[in-house]
C-alpha positions as protocol buffer text, in pm:
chain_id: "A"
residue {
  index: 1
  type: UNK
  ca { x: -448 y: -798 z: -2843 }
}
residue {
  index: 2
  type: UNK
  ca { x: -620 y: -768 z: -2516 }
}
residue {
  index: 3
  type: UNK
  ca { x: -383 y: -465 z: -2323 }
}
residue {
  index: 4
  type: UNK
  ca { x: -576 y: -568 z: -1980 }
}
residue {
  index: 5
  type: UNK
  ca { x: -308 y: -784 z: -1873 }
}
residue {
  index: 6
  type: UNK
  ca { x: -5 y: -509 z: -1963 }
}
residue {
  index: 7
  type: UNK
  ca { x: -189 y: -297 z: -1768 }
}
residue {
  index: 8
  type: UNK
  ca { x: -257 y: -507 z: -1491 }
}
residue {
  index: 9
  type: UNK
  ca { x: 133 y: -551 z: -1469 }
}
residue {
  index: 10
  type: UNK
  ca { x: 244 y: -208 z: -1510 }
}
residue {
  index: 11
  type: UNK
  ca { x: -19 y: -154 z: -1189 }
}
residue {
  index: 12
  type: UNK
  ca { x: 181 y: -443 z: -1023 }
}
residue {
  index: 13
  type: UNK
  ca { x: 543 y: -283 z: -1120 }
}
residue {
  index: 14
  type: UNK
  ca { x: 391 y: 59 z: -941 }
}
residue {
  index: 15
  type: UNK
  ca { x: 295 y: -109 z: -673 }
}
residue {
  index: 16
  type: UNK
  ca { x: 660 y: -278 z: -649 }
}
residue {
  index: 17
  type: UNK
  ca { x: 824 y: 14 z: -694 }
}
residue {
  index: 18
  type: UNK
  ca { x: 577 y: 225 z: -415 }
}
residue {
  index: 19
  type: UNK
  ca { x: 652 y: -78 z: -180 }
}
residue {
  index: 20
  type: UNK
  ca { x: 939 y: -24 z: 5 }
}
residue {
  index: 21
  type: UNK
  ca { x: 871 y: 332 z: 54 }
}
residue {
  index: 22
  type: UNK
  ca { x: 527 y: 298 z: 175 }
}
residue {
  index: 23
  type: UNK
  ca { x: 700 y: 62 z: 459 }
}
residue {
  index: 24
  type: UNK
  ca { x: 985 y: 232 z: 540 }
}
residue {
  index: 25
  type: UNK
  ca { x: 882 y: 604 z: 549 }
}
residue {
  index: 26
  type: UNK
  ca { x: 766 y: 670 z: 933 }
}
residue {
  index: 27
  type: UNK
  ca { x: 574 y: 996 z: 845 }
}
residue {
  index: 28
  type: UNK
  ca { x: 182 y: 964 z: 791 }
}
residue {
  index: 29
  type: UNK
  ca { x: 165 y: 1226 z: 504 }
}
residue {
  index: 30
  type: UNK
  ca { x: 361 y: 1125 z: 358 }
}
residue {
  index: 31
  type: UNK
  ca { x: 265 y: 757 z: 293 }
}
residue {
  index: 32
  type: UNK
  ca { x: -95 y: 885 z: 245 }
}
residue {
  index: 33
  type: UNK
  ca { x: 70 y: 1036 z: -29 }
}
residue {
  index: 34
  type: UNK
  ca { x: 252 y: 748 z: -171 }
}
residue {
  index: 35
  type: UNK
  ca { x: -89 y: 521 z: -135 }
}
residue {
  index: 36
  type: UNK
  ca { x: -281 y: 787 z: -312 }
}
residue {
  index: 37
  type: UNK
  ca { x: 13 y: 789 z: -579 }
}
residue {
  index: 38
  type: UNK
  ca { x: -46 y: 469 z: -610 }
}
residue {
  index: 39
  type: UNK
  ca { x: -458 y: 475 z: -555 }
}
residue {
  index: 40
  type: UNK
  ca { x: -490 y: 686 z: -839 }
}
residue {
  index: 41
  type: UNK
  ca { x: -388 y: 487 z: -1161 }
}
residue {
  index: 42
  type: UNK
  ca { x: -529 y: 141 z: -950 }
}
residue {
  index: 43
  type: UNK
  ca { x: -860 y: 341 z: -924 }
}
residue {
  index: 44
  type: UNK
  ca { x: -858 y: 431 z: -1285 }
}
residue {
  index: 45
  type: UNK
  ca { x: -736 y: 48 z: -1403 }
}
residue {
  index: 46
  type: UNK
  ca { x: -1072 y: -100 z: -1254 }
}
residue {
  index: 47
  type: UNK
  ca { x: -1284 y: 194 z: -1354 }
}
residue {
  index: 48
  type: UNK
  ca { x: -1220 y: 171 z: -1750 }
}
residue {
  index: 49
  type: UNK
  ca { x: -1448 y: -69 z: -1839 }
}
residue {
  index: 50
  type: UNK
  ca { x: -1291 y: -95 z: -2211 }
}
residue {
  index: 51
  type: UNK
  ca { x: -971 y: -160 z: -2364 }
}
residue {
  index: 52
  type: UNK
  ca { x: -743 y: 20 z: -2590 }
}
């Protein structure tokens, strides 16, 4: 079974879950550090090139 798509919705749960805080928080640092939370694993979903 392809795990592509699993991943691509855990990524979108993340991204749910990182939402509200990214918009509500009024402090720059810290939602640089929220979008890098969240840049991380996105950066590492489109850079493996294989699956599991």
């Amino acid at each position: 079974m392809k795990r592509r798509p699993i991943k691509l919705f855990a990524l979108l749960l993340l991204a749910l879950f990182f939402l509200p805080y990214i918009l509500k928080v009024q402090e720059w640092d810290l939602i640089l550090l929220l979008v890098a939370g969240l840049a991380l694993p996105a950066g590492d979903f489109l850079s493996s090139g294989q699956d599991d």
